[in-house]
C-alpha positions in Angstrom: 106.7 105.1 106.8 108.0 108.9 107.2 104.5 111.2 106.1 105.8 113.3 103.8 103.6 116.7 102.4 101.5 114.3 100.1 100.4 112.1 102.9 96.9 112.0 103.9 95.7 112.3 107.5 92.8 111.4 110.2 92.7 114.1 112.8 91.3 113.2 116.1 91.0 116.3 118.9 90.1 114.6 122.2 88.8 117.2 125.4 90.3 116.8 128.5 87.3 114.2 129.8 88.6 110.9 131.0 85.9 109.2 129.9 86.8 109.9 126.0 90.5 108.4 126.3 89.6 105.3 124.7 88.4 106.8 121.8 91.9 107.0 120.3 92.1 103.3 120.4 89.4 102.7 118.3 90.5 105.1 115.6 93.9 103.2 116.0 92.1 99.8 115.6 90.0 101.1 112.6 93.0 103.0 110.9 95.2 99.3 111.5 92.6 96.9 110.4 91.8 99.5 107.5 95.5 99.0 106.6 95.6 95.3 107.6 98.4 95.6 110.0 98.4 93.0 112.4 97.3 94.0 115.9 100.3 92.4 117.5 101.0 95.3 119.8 98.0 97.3 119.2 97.0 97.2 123.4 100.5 98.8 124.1 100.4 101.4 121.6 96.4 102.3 122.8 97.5 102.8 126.2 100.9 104.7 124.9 98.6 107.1 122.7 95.9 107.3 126.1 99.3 108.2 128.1 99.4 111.6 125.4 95.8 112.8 126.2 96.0 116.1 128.5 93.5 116.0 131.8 93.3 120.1 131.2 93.4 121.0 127.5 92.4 119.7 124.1 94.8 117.0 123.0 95.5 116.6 119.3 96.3 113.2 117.4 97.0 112.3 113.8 96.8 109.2 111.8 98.3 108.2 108.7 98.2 104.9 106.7 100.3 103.6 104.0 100.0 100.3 102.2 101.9 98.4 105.2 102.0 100.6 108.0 99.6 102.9 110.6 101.5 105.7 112.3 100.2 108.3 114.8 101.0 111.7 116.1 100.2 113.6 118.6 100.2 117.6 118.6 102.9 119.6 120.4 103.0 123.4 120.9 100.4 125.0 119.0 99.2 128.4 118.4 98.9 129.1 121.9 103.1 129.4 121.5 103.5 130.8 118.8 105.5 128.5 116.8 102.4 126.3 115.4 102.1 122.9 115.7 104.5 120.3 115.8 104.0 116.6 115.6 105.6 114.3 117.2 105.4 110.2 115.9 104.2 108.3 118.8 103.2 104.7 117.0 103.9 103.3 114.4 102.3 99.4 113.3 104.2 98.0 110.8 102.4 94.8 109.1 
């Protein structure tokens, strides 16, 4: 699945607290079951995504879900740079 401008997406902005890491993982699991994606996998993209989550700033996912797949993104740059955002595909489940 390549989101495309008509795509619909789940934003998730985790702070910089250890203790909320695991939160992406759920959204993951809810977005893949949601989609009925098989969770073969699912533990190595969680800890993947947890590997994304900045220990001293905001850190920005997005989900997307199609008919057979979950994919999710996490934010690079930002308006702190300049440029805007940017996101970069980190996981994709395919069923």
């Amino acid at each position: 699945m390549t989101p495309d401008r008509a795509t619909e997406y789940a934003y998730l902005t985790l702070p910089p607290d250890v203790q909320l890491r695991s939160c992406v993982g759920l959204v993951l699991a809810g977005m893949a079951a949601r989609a009925r994606v098989g969770v073969g996998g699912l533990d190595e993209a969680v800890a993947l995504l947890e590997d994304f989550h900045a220990d001293d700033a905001p850190t920005r996912f997005r989900f997307a879900l199609s008919d057979d797949a979950v994919v999710a993104e996490v934010e690079e740059g930002g308006e702190h740079d300049g440029a805007g955002p940017h996101w970069r595909t980190v996981v994709e489940l395919v069923s």
